[in-house]
Backbone as CSV, one residue per row, in Angstrom:
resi,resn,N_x,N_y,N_z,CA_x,CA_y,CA_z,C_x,C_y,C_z
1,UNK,28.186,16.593,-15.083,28.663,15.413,-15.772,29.876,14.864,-15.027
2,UNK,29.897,13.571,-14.973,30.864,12.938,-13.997,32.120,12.711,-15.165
3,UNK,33.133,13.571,-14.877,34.559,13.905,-15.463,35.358,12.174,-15.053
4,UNK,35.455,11.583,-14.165,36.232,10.683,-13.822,35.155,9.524,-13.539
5,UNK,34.342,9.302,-14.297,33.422,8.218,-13.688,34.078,6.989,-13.463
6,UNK,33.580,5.546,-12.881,34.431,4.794,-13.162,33.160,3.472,-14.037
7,UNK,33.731,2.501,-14.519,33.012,1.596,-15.401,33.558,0.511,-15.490
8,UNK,32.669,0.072,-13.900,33.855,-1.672,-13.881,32.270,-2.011,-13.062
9,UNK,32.544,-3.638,-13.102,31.585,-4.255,-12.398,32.193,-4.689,-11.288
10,UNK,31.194,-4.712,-10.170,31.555,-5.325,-8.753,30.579,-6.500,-8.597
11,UNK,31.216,-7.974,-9.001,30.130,-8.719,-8.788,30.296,-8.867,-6.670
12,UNK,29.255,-9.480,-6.829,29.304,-9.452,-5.023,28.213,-10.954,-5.054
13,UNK,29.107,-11.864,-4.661,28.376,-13.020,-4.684,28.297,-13.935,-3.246
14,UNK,27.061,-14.192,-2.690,27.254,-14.799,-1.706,26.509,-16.094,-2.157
15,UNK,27.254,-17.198,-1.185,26.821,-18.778,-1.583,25.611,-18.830,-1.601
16,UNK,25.137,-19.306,-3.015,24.117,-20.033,-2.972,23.296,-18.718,-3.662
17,UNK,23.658,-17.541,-4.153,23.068,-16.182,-4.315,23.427,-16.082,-5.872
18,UNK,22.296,-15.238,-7.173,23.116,-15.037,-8.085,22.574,-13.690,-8.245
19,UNK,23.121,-13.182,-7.456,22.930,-11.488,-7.256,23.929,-10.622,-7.556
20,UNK,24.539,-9.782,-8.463,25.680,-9.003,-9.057,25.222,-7.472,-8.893
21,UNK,26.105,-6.963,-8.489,25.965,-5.217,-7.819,26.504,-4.567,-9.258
22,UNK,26.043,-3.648,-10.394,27.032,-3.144,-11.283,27.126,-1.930,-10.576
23,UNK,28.605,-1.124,-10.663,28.668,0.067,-10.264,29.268,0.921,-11.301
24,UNK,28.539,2.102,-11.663,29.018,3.119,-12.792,28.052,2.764,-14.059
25,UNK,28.328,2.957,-14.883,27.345,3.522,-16.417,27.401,2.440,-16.867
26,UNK,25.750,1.581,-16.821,26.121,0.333,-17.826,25.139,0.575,-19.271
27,UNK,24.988,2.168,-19.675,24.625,2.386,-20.501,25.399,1.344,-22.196
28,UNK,24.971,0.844,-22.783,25.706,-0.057,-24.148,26.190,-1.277,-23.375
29,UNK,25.772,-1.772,-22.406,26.274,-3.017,-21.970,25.378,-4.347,-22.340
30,UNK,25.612,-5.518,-22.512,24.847,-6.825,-22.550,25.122,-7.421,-21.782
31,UNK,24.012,-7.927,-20.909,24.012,-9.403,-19.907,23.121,-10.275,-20.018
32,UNK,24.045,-11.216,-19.819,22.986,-12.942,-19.916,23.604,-13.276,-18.485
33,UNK,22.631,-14.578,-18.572,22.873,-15.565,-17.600,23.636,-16.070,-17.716
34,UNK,24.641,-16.712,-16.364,25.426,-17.874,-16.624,25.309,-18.970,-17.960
35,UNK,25.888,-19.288,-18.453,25.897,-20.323,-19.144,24.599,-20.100,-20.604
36,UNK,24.541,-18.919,-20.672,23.866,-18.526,-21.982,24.675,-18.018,-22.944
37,UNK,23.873,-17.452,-24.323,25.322,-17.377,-25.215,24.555,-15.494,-25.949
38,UNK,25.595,-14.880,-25.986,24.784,-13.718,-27.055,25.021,-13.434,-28.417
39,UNK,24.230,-13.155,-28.822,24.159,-12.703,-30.230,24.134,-11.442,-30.548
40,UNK,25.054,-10.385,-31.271,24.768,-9.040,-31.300,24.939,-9.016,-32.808
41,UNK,23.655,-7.876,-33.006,23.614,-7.461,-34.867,24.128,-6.537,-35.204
42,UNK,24.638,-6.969,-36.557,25.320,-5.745,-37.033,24.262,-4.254,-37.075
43,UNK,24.748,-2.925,-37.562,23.863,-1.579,-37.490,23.043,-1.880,-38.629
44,UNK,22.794,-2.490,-39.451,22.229,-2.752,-40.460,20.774,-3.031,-40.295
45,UNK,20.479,-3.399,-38.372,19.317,-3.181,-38.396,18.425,-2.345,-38.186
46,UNK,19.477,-1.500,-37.342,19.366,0.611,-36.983,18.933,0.928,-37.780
47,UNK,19.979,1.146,-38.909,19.541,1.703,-40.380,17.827,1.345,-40.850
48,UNK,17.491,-0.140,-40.890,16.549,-0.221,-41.567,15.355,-0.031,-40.843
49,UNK,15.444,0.305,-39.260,14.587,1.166,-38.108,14.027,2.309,-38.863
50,UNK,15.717,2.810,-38.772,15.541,4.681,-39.635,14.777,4.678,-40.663
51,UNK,14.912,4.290,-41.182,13.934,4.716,-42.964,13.084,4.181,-42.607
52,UNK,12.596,2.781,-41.859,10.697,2.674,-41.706,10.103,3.835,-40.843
53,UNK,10.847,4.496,-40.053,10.270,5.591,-38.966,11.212,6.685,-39.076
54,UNK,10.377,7.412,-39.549,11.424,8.793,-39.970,10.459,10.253,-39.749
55,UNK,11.346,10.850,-38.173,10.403,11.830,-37.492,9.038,11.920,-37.239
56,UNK,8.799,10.341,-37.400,7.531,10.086,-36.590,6.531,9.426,-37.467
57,UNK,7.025,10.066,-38.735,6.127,9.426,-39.998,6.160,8.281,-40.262
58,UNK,5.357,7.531,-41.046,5.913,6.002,-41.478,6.271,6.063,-42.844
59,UNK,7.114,5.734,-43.375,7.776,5.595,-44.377,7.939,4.169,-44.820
60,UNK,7.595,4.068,-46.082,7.895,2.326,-46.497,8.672,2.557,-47.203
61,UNK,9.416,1.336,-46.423,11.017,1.533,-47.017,11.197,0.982,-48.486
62,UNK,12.243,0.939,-48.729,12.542,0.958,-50.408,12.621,-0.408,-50.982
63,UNK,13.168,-1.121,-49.951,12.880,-2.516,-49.912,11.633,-3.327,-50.936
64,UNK,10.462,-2.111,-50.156,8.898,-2.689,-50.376,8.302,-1.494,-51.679
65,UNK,8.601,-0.499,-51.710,8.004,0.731,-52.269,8.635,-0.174,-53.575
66,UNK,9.846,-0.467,-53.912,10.387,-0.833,-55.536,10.065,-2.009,-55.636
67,UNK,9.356,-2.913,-55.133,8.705,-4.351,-55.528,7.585,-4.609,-55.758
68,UNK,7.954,-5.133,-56.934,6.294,-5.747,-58.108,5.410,-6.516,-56.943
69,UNK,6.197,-7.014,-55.961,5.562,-7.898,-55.191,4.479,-6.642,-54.216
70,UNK,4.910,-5.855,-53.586,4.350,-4.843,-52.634,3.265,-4.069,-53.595
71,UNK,4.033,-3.896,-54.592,2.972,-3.308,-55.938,1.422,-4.304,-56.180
72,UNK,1.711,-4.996,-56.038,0.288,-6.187,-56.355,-0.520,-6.281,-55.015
73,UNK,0.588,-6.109,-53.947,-0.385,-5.790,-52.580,-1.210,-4.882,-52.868
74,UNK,-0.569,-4.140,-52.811,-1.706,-2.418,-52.758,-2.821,-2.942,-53.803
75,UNK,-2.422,-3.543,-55.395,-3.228,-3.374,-56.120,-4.535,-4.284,-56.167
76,UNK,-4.153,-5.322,-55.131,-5.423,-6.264,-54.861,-6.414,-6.034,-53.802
77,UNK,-5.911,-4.582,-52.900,-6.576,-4.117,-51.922,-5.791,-4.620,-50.454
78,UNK,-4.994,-5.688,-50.775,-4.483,-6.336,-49.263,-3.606,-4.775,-48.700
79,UNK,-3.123,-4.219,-48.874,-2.701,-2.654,-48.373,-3.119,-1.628,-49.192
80,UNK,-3.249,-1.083,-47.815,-3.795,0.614,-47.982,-2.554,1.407,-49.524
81,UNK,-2.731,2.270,-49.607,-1.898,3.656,-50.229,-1.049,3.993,-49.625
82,UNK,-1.336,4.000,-48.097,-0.379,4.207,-46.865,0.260,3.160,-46.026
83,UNK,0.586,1.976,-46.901,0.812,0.727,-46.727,0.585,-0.050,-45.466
84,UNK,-0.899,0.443,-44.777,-0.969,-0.481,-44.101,-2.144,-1.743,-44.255
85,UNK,-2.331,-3.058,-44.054,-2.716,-3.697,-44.272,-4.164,-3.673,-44.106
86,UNK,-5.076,-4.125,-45.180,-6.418,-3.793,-45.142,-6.759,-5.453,-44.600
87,UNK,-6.415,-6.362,-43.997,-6.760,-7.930,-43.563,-6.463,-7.707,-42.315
88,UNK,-7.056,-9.262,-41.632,-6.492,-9.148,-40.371,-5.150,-9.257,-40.049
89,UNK,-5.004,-9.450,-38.606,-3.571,-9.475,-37.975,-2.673,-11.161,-38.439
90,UNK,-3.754,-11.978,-38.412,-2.879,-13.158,-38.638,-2.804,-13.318,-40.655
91,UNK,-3.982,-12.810,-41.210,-3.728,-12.499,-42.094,-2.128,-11.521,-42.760
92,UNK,-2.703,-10.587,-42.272,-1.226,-9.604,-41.814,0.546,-10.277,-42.141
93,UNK,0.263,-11.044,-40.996,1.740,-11.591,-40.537,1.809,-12.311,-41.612
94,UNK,0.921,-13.577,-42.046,0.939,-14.147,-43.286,1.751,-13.222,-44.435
95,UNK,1.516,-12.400,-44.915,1.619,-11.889,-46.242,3.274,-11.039,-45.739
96,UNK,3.323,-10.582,-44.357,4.525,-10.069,-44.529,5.562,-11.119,-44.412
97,UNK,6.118,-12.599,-44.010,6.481,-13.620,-44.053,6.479,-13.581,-45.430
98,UNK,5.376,-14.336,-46.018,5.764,-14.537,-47.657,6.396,-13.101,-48.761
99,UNK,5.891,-12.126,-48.445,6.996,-11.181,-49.162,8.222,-11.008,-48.615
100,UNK,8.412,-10.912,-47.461,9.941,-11.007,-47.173,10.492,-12.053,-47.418
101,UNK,9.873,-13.479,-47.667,10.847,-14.524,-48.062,11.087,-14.329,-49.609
102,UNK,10.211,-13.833,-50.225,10.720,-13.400,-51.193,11.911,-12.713,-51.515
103,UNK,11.471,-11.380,-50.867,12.681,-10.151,-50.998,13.659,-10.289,-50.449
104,UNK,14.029,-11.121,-49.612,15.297,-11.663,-48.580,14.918,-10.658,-48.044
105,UNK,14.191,-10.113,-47.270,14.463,-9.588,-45.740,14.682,-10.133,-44.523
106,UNK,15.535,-9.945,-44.320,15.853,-10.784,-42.660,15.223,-10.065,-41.730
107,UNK,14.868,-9.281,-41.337,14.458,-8.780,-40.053,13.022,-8.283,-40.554
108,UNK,12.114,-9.597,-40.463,11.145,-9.389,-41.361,9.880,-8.855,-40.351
109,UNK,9.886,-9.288,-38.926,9.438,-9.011,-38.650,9.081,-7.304,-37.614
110,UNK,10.388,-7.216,-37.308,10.606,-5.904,-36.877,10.353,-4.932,-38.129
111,UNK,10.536,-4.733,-38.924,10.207,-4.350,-40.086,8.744,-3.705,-40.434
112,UNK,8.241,-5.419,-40.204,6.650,-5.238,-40.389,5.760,-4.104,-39.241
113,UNK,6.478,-4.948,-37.967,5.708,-4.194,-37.306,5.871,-2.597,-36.566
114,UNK,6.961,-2.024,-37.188,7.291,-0.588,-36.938,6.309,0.051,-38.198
115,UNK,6.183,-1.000,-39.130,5.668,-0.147,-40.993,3.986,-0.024,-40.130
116,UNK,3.376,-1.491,-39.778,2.169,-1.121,-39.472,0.956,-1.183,-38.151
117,UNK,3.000,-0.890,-37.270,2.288,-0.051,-35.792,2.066,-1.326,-34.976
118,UNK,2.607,-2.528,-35.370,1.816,-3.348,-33.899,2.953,-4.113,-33.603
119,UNK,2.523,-5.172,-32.342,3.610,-5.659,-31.773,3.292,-7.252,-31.721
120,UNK,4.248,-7.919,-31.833,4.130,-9.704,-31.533,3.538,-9.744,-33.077
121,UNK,3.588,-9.378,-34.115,3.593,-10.417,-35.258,4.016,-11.773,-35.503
122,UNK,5.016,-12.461,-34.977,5.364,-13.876,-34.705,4.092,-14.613,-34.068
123,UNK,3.903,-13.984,-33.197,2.749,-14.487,-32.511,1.411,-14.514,-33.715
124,UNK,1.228,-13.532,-34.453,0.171,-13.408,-35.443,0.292,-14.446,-36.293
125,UNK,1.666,-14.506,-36.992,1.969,-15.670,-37.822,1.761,-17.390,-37.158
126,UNK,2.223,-17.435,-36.302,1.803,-18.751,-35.309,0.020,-19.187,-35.442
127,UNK,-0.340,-17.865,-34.843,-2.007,-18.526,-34.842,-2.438,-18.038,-36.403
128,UNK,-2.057,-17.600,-37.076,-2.539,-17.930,-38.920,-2.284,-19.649,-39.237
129,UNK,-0.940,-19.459,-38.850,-0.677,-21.571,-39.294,-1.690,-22.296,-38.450
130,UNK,-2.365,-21.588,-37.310,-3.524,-23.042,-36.670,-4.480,-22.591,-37.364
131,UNK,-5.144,-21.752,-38.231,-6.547,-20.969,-38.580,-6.544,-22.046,-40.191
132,UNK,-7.952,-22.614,-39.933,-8.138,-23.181,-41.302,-8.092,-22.220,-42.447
133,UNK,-8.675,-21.035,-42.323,-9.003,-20.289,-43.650,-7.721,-19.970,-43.969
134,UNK,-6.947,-19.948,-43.355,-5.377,-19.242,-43.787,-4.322,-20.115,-45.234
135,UNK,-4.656,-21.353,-44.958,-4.719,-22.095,-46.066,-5.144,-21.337,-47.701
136,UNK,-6.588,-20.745,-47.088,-7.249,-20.177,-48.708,-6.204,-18.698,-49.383
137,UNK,-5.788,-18.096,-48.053,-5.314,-16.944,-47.858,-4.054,-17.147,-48.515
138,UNK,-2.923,-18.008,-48.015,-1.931,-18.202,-48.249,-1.642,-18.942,-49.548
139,UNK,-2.893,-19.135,-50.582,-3.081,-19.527,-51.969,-3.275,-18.505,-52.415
140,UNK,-4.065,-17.630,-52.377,-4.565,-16.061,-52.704,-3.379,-15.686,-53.035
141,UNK,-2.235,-15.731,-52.098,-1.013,-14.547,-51.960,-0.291,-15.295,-53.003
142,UNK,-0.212,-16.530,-53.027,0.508,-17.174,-53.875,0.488,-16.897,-55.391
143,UNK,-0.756,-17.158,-55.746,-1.481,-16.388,-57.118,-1.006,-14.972,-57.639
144,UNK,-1.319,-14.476,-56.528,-1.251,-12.760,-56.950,0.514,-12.804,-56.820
145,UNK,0.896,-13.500,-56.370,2.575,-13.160,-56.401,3.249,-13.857,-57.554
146,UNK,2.350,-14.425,-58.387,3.307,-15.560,-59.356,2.642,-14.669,-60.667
């Protein structure tokens, strides 16, 4: 283990170049581009990592397990017992959007897709809004949620 490491940047810029040398541990560091801006989240979204994935298992978090709303999922068949979704993927994204706007979840989609294993749900939700039937779908959910 390096006792005296050091943890500075050496930019090294030649004209016309946007090439930067880091030297030492840029383990916990953020970089953007020139003239971009960052955004960093509070741990609040760590936390809600932890309890959807816990030693490997999936766990539905408490969020969803104590809502009448998640309760009527399961009970109309749209999720499993093991809360994962018995519809398709754009179906899917649909229903997790409208319950999280419900429940105020903000990080609705990371959420979703650690609970039921897949990736690019945004993308799922996008092509549900071009799919005609999603219309019928997104009345369905409406019903069973009111």
């Amino acid at each position: 283990m390096e006792e005296n490491s050091q943890k500075n940047v050496v930019n090294h810029f030649a004209a016309g170049s946007n090439c930067q040398v880091f030297n030492g541990n840029i383990t916990g560091c953020t970089f953007a581009m020139p003239g971009s801006s960052v955004t960093q989240l509070a741990a609040a979204h760590e936390a809600m990592a932890e309890a959807v994935e816990t030693a490997g298992a999936v766990e539905i978090p408490e969020v969803l397990a104590n809502s009448e709303l998640w309760k009527k999922l399961v009970d109309a068949g749209l999720v499993d017992a093991n809360g994962q979704p018995t519809v398709s993927r754009p179906e899917a994204a649909l229903m997790a959007d409208m319950i999280a706007e419900r429940l105020g979840i903000a990080y609705k989609w990371k959420l979703f897709e650690m609970l039921w294993h897949r990736n690019n749900m945004r993308s799922d939700y996008n092509t549900a809004l071009n799919q005609r039937k999603s219309i019928a779908f997104q009345e369905k959910i409406k019903k069973l949620f009111s």
